[in-house]
N, C-alpha and C positions, 0 to 999 in steps of 0.2 A: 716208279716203284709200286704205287696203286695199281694199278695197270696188271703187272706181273701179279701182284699179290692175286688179287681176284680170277686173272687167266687159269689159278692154279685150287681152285676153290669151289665147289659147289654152290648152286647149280651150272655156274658159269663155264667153268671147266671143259674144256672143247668143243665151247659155243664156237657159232662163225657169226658176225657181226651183218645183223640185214639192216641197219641207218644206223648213222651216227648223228648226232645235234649237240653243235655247241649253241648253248643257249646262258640264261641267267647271266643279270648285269649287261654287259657288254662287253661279249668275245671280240669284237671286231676293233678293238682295242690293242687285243695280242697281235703281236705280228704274225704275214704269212707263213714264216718259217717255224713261228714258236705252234701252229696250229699243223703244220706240216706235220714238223716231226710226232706230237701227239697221234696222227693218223697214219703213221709210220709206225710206231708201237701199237696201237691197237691192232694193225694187221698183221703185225709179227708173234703177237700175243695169242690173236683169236682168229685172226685169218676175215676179210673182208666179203661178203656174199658177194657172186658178179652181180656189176648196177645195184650196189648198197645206193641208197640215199644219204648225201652229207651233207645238213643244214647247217649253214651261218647265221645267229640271229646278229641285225645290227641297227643302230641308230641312224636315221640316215644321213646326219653330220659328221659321222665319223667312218669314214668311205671315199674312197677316190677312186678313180678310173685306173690310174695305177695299183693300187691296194687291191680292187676286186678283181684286176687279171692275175695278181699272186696267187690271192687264194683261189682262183679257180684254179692255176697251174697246180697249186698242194693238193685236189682232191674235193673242194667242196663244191657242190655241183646243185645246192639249192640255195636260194637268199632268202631270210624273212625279214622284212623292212618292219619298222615299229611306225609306220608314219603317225599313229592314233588321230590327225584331224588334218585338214586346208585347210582350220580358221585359224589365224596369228592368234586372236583371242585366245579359242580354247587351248591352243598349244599354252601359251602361257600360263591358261588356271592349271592344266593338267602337268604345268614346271619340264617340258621338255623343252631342251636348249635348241633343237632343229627350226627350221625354216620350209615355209612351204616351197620357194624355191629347192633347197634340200635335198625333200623328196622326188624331186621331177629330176634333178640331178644324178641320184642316185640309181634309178629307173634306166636312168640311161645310158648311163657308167656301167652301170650291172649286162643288161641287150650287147653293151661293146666289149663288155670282158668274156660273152661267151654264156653267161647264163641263160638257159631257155626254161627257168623253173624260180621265177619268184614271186613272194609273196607278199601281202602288206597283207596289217594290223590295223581294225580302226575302229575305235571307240565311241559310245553313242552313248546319249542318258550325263552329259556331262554339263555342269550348272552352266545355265545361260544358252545351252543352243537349245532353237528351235527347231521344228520338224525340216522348215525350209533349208536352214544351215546342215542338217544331216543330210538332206536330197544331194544336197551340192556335193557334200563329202563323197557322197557313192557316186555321181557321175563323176568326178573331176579323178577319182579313182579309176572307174572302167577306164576314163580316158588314157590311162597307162597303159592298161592290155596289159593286167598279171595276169598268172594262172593261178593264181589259189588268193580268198580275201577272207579273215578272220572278223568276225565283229564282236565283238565286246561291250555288253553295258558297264559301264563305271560304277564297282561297287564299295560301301561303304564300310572295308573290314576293318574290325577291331585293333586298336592300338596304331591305326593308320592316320596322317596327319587327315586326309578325307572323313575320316569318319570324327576327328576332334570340330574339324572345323564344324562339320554339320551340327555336333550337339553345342557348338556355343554361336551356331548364327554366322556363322564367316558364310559356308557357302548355303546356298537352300536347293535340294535335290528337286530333279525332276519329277513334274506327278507322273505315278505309275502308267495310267492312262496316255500321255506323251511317252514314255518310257516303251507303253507295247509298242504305240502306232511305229515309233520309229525302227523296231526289232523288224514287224511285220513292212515296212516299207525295205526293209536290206532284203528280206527274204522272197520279195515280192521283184524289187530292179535286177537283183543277182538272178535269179531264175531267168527272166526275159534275157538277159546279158547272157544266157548261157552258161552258168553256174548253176554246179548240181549240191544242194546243201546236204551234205552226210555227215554230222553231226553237230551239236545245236549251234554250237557255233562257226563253223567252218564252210566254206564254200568252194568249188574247184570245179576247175576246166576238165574234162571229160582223162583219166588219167593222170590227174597232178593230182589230189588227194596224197594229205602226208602219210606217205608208211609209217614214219615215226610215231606222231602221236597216235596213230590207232591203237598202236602195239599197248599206250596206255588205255585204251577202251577194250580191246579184246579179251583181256586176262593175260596175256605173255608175260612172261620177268623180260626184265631193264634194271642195266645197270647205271648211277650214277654217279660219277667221278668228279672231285674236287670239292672245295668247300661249299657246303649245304646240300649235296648230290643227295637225292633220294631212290630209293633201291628197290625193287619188288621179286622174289622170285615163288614164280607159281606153284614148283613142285618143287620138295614133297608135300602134297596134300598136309593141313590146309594152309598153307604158306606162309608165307613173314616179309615183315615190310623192315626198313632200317634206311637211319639216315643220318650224313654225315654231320662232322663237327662246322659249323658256318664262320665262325673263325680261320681268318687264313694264316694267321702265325700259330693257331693248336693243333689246326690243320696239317702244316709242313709238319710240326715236330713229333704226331701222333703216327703219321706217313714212315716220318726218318725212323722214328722208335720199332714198330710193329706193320708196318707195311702197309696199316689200314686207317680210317680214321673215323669209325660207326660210333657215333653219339647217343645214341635212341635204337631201339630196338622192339620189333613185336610179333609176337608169334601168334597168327589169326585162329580164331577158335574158327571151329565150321561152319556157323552159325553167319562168321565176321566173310569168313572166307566167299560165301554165297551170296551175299549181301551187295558184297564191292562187286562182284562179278555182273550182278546182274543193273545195276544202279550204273556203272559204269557202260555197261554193254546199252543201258536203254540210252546212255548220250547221244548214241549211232544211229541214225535216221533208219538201218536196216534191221535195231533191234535186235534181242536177245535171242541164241536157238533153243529150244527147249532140249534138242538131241544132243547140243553139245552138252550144255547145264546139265544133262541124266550120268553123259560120257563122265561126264567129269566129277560130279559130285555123287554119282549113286541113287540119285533117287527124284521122281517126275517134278518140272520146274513148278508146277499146279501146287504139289502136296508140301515144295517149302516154299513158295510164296501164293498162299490161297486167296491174300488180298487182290492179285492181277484180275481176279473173275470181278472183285468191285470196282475197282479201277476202269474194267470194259465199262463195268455197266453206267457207269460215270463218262462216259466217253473218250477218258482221257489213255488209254490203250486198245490197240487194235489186233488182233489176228490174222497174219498173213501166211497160210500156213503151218510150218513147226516154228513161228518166231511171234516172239510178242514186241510192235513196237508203239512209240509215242504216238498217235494225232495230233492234226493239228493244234487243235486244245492242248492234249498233255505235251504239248511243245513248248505254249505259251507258260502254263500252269506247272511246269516241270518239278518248281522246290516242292509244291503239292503230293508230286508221284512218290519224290526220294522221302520226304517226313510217313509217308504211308507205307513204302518197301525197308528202310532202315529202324 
């Protein structure tokens, strides 16, 4: 019913769907059939771009060889693995139920059911490892041969049980210093390895880069379906964000009621609009265009954001062309860029 509702709604309204991603919690829980039929509706709905991208995210405990040739028969045609570490340890402080067996399991469950586009997740800056335990993480990684590797520092969001422990002494974070070296050691083996990093945290094989998540880096609208789905659509100028109810029994019954189920709501001022666009756009290792930013907002990317001229002169952005991107500095230094552009 979601689904229909939106197919018939602005902006969405005879979109054609170029990825789809089931992600949050753990889709790979649903069965292949319940995942099917979903991507049976959306192309009935919206109709499917030829060679759409369809990511599964999954745990890699919860996955079979049997299971991932279903879902590859339904249509999904990329795997994102969460393996977040090889150390038993850290798997345990970071409370994932998987096994490093597991992950090498599931690697190769995934190669026999047919997928030639997976991915792993993996976490760095996590109490208790050292540089040397994260080395290992990344080769015993490559050792897989994905096409795409995510790295993640562990961070300490509010209301998270991570961020209680840290203020009462359970866990004690990484120094920041440990914290670079090992950013700069992922971005340093993946490169050698043959990974090209196009956004800060993402790494891929020449051509595997996710369509998907760009779509959240570029400015496009995305839609999000199910409980907590978050929604963005770009036009009409200056755009609005909306997102669902995270309750999955106010969920169904706001779905059953009214077809839809938007909890929050925001209509970006111009100001908010220009903002995400470009803050978002600098994630991208290729940087903002200043010609799109004109196209799209009206007026030179200089005259609404004048701080980029001090930011050059800081190092921390560079000039390549019509595009302003990160350096290496404002790579490392990134919260630095976004507190001075927002």
């Amino acid at each position: 019913m979601e689904l229909a509702a939106w197919a018939q709604r602005p902006p969405f309204a005879g979109a054609r769907l170029a990825s789809v991603f089931f992600g949050g919690g753990t889709p790979s829980l649903y069965s292949p059939a319940a995942l099917g039929r979903v991507l049976e509706q959306a192309a009935a709905r919206f109709g499917l771009a030829p060679g759409a991208e369809v990511t599964l995210e999954a745990n890699p405990g919860t996955v079979t060889a049997g299971t991932l040739r279903a879902f590859r028969a339904a249509g999904v045609n990329r795997l994102s693995l969460g393996a977040q570490s090889f150390d038993p340890a850290l798997l345990r402080t970071l409370g994932r139920d998987h096994t490093t067996a597991d992950i090498h399991e599931a690697v190769a469950a995934a190669r026999s059911a047919g997928f030639d586009n997976v991915s792993l997740d993996l976490i760095f800056a996590v109490p208790g490892q050292t540089l040397a335990g994260w080395a290992n993480d990344l080769e015993t990684a490559l050792a897989l041969r994905p096409d795409h590797v995510s790295t993640y520092a562990l961070t300490y969001e509010t209301g998270t049980p991570f961020e209680a422990w840290r203020r009462n002494g359970r866990v004690i974070a990484i120094d920041e210093d440990d914290e670079a070296a090992m950013g700069d050691l992922a971005c340093e083996r993946l490169a050698t390895a043959g990974y090209e990093r196009y956004e800060i945290s993402s790494h891929a094989r020449p051509g595997r880069a996710s369509r998907h998540n760009q779509r959240y880096w570029d400015g496009s609208s995305y839609l999000g379906i199910g409980p907590g789905g978050h929604s963005f659509a770009a036009m009409p100028l200056p755009g609005r964000r909306w997102a669902n109810e995270r309750d999955p029994e106010r969920h169904r019954a706001l779905v059953a009621a009214e077809g839809t189920a938007v909890a929050t709501h925001e209509e970006l001022t111009p100001e908010r609009a220009e903002s995400d666009f470009v803050v978002t756009g600098l994630r991208r290792l290729v940087g903002v265009d200043a010609e799109a930013f004109a196209s799209r907002f009206g007026r030179a990317l200089d005259v609404a954001f004048p701080q980029l001229v001090t930011l050059a002169a800081d190092g921390l952005i560079e000039r390549v062309g019509t595009r302003s991107r990160l350096t290496a500095r404002g790579l490392r230094f990134a919260d630095s860029v976004w507190s001075a552009l927002v």
